[in-house]
Gaussian input, Z-matrix of N, CA and C with variables (Angstrom, degrees):
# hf/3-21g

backbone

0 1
 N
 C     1     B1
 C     2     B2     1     A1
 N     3     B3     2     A2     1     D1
 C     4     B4     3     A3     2     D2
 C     5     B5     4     A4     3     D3
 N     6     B6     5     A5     4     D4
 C     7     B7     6     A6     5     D5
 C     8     B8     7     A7     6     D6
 N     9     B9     8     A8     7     D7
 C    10    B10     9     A9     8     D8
 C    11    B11    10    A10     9     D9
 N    12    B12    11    A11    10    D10
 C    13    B13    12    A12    11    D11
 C    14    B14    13    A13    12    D12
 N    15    B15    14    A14    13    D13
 C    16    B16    15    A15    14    D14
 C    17    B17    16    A16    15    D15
 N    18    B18    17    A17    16    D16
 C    19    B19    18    A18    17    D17
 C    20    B20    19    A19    18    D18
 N    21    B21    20    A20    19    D19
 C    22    B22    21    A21    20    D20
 C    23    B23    22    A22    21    D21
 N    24    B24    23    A23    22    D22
 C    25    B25    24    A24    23    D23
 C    26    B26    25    A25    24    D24
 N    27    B27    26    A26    25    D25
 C    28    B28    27    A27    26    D26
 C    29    B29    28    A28    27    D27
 N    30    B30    29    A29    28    D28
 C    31    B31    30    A30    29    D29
 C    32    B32    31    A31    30    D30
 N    33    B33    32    A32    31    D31
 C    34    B34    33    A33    32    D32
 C    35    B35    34    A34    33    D33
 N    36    B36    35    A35    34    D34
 C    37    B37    36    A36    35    D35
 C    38    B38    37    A37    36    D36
 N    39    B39    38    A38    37    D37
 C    40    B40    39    A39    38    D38
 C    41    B41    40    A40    39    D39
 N    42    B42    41    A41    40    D40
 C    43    B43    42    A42    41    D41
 C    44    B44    43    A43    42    D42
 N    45    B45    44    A44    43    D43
 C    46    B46    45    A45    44    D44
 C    47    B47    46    A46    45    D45
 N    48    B48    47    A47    46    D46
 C    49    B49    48    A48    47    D47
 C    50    B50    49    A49    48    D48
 N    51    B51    50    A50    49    D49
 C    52    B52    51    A51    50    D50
 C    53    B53    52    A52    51    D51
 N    54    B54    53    A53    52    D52
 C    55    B55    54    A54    53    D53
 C    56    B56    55    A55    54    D54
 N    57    B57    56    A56    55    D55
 C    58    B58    57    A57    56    D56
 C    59    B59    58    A58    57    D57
 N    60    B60    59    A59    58    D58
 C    61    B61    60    A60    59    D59
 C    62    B62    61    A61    60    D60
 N    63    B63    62    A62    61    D61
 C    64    B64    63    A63    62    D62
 C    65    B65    64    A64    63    D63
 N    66    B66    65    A65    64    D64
 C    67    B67    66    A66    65    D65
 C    68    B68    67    A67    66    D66
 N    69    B69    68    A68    67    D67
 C    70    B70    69    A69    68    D68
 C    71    B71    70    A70    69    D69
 N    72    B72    71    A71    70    D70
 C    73    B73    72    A72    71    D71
 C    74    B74    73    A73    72    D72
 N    75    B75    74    A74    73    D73
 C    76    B76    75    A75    74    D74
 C    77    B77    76    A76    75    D75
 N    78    B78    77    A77    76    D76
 C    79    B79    78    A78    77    D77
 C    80    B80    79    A79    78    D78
 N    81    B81    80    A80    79    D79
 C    82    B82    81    A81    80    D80
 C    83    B83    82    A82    81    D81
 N    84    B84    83    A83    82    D82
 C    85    B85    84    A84    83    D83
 C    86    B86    85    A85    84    D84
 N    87    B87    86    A86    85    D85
 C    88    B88    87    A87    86    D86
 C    89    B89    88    A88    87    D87
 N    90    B90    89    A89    88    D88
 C    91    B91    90    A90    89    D89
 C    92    B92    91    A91    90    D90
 N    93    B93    92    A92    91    D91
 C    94    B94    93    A93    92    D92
 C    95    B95    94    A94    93    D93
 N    96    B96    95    A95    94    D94
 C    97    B97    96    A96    95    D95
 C    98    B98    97    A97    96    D96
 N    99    B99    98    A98    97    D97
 C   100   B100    99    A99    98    D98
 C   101   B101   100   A100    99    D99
 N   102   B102   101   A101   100   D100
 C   103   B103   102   A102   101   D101
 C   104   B104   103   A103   102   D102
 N   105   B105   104   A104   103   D103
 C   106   B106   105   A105   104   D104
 C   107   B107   106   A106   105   D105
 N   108   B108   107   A107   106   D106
 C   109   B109   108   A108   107   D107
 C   110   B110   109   A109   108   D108
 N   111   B111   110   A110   109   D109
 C   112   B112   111   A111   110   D110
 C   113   B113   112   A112   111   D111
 N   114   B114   113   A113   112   D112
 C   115   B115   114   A114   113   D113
 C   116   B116   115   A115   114   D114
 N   117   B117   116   A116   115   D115
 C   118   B118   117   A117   116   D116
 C   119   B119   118   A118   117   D117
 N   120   B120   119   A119   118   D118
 C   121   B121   120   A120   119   D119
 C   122   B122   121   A121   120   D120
 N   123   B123   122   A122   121   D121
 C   124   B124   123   A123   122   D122
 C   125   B125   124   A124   123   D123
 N   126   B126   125   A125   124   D124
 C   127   B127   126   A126   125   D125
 C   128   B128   127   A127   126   D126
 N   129   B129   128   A128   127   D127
 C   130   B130   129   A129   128   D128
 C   131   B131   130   A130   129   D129
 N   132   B132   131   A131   130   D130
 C   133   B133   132   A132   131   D131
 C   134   B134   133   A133   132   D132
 N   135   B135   134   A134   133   D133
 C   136   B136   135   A135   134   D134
 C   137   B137   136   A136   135   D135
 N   138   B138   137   A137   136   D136
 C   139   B139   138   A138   137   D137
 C   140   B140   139   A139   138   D138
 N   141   B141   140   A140   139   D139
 C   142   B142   141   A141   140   D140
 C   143   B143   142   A142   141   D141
 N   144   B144   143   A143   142   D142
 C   145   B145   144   A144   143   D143
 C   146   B146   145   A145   144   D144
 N   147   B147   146   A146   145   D145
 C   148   B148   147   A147   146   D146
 C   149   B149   148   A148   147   D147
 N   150   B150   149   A149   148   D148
 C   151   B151   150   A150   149   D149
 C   152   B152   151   A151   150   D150
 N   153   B153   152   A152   151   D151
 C   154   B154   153   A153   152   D152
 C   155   B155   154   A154   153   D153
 N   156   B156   155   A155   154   D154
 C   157   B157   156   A156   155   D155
 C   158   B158   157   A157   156   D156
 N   159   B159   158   A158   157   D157
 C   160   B160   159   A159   158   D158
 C   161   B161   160   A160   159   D159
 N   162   B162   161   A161   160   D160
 C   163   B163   162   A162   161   D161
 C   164   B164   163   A163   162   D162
 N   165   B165   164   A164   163   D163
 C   166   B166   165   A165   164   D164
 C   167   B167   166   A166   165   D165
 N   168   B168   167   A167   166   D166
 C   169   B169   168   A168   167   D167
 C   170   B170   169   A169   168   D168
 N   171   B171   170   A170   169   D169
 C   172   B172   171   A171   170   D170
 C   173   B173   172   A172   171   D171
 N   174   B174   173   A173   172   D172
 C   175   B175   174   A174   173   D173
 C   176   B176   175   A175   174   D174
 N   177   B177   176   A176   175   D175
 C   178   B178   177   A177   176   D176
 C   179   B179   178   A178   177   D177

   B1=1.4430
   B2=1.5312
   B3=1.4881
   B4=1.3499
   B5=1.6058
   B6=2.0951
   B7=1.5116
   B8=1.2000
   B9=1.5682
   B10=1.8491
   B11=1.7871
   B12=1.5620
   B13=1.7252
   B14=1.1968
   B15=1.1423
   B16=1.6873
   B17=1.8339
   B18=1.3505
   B19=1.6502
   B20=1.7613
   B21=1.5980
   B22=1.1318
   B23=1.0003
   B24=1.1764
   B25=1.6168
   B26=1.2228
   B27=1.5191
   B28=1.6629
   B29=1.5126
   B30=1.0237
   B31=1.4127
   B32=1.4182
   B33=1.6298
   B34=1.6521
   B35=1.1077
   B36=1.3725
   B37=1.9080
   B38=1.3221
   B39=1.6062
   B40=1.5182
   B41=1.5454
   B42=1.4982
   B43=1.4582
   B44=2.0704
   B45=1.4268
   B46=1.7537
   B47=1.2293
   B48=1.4206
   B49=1.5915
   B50=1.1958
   B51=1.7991
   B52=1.5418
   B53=1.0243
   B54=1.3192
   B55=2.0649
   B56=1.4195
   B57=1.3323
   B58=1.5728
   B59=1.3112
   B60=1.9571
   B61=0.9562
   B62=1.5889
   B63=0.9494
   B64=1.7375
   B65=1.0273
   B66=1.4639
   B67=1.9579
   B68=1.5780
   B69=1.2023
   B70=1.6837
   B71=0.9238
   B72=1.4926
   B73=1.2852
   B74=1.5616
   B75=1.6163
   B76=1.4187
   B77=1.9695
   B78=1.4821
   B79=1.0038
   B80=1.4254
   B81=1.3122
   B82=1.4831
   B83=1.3923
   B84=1.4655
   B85=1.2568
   B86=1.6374
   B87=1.5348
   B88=1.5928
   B89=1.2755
   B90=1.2796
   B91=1.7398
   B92=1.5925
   B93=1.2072
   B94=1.6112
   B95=1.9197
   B96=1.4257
   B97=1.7882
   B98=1.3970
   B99=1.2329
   B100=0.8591
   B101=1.9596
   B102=1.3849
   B103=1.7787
   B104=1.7603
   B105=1.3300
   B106=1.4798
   B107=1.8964
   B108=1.3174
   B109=1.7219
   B110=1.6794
   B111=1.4510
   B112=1.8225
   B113=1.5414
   B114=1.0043
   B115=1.8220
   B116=1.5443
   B117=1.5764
   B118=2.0345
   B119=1.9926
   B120=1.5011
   B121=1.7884
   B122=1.2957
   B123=1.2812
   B124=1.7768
   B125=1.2043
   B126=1.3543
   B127=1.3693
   B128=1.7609
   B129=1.1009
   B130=1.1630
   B131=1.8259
   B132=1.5156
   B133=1.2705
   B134=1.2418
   B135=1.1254
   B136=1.7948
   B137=1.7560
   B138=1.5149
   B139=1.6095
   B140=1.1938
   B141=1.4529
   B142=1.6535
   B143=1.3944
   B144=1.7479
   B145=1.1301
   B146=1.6658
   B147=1.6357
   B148=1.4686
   B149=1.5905
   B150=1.4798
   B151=1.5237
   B152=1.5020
   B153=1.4459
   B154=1.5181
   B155=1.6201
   B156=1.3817
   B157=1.4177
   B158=2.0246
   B159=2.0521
   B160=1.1169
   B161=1.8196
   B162=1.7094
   B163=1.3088
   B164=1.9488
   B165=1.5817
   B166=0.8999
   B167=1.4493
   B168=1.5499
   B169=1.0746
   B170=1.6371
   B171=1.5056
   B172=1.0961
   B173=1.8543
   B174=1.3952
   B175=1.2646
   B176=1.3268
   B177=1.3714
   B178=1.5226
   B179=1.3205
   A1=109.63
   A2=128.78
   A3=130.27
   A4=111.79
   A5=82.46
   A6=91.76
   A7=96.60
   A8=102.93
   A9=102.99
   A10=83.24
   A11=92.56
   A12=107.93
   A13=102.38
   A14=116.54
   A15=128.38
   A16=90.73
   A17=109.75
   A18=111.42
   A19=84.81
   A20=108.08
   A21=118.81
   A22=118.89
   A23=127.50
   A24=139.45
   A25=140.25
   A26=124.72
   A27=123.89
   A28=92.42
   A29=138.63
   A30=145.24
   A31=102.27
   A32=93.51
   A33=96.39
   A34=108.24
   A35=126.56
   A36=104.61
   A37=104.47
   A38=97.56
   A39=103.31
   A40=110.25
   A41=124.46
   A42=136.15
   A43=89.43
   A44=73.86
   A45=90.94
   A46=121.19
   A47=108.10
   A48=128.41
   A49=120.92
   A50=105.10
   A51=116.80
   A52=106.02
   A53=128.44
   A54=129.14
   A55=84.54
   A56=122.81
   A57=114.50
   A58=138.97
   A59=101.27
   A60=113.25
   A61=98.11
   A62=115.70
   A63=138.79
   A64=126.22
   A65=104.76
   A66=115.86
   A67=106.76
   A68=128.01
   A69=126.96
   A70=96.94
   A71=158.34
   A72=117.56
   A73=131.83
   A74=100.81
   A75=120.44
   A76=92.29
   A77=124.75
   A78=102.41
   A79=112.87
   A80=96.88
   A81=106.32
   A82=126.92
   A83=123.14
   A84=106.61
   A85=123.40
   A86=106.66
   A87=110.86
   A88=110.65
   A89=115.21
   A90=121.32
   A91=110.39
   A92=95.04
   A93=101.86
   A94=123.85
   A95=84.84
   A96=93.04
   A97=106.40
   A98=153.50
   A99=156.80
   A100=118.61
   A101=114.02
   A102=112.26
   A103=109.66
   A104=81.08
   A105=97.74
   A106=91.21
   A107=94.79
   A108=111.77
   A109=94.51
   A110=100.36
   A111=120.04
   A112=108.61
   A113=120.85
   A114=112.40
   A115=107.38
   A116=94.89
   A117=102.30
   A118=71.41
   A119=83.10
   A120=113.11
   A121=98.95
   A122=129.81
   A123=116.43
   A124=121.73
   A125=141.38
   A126=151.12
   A127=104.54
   A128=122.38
   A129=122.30
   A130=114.26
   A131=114.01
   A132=124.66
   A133=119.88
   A134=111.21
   A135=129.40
   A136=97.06
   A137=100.87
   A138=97.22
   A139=112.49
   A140=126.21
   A141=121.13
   A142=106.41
   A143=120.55
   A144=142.60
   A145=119.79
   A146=98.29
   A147=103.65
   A148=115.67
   A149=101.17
   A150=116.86
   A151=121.18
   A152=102.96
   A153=105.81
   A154=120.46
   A155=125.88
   A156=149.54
   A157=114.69
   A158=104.09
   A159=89.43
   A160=78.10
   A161=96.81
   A162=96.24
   A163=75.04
   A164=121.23
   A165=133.60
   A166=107.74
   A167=128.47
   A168=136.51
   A169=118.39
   A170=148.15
   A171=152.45
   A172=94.14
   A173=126.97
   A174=115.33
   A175=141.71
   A176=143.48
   A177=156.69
   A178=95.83
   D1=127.49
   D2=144.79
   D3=-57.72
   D4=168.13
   D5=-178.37
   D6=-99.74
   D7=-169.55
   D8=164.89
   D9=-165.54
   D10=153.63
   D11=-178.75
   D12=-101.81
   D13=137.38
   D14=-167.34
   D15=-112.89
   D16=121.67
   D17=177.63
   D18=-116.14
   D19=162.16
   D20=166.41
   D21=-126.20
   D22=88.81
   D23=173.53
   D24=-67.97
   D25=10.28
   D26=-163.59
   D27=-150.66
   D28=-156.21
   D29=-166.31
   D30=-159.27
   D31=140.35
   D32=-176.03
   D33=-81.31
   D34=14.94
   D35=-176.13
   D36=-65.45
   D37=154.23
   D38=162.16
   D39=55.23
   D40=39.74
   D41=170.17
   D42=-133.40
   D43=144.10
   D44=163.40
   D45=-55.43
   D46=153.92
   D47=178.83
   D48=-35.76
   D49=-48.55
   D50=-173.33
   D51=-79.52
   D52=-28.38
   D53=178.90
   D54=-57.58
   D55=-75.84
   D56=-152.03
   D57=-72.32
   D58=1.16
   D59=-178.70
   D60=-114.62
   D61=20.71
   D62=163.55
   D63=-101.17
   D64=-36.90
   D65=163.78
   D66=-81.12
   D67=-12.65
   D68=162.96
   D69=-91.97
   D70=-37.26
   D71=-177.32
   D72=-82.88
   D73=-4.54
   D74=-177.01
   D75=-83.25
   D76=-29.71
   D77=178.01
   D78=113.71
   D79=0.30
   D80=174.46
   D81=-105.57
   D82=127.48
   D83=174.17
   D84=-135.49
   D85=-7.18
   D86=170.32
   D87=-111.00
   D88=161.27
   D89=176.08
   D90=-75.89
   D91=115.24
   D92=-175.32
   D93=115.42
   D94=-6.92
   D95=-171.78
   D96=-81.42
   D97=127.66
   D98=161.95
   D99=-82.46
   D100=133.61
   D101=160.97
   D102=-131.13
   D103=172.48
   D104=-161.29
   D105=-115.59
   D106=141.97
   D107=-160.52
   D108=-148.96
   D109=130.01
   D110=154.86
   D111=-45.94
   D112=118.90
   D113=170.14
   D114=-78.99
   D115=95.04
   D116=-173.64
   D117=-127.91
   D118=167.49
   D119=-176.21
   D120=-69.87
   D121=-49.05
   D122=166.10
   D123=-48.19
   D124=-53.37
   D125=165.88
   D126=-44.28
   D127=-54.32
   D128=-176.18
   D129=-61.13
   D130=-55.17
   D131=169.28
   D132=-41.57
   D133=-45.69
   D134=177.67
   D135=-52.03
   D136=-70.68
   D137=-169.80
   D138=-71.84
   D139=0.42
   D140=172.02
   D141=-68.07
   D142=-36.77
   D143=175.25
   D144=-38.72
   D145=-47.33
   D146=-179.46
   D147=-144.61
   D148=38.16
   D149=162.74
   D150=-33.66
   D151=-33.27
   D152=178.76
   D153=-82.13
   D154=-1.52
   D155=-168.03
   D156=-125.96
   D157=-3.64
   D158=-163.30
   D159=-146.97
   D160=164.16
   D161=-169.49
   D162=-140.50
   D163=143.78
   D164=-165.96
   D165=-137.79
   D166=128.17
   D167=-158.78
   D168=-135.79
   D169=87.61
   D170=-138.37
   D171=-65.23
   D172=131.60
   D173=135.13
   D174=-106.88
   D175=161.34
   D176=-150.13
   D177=-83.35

């Protein structure tokens, strides 16, 4: 499995429960913080969840 860097770019205000309790479980909680994640089908589902709040970047 590759990794991939999960940045969080948008702000949860005013997003649903499950977005924001989707951006905590990814580990994110300020604008601009970036984490590093296994590319498994859970990880991916999660950020399908809040694609619009996350910008995702493959690493080597």
């Amino acid at each position: 499995m590759s990794k991939i860097l999960v940045t969080k770019t948008k702000s949860a205000i005013k997003r649903t429960k499950q977005q924001k309790l989707t951006l905590e479980a990814l580990g994110l909680k300020k604008i601009g913080q970036s984490v590093e994640h296994q590319d498994t089908p859970n990880i991916l589902g999660m950020i399908d969840k809040v694609n619009h709040l996350v910008s995702v970047e493959k690493i080597k």
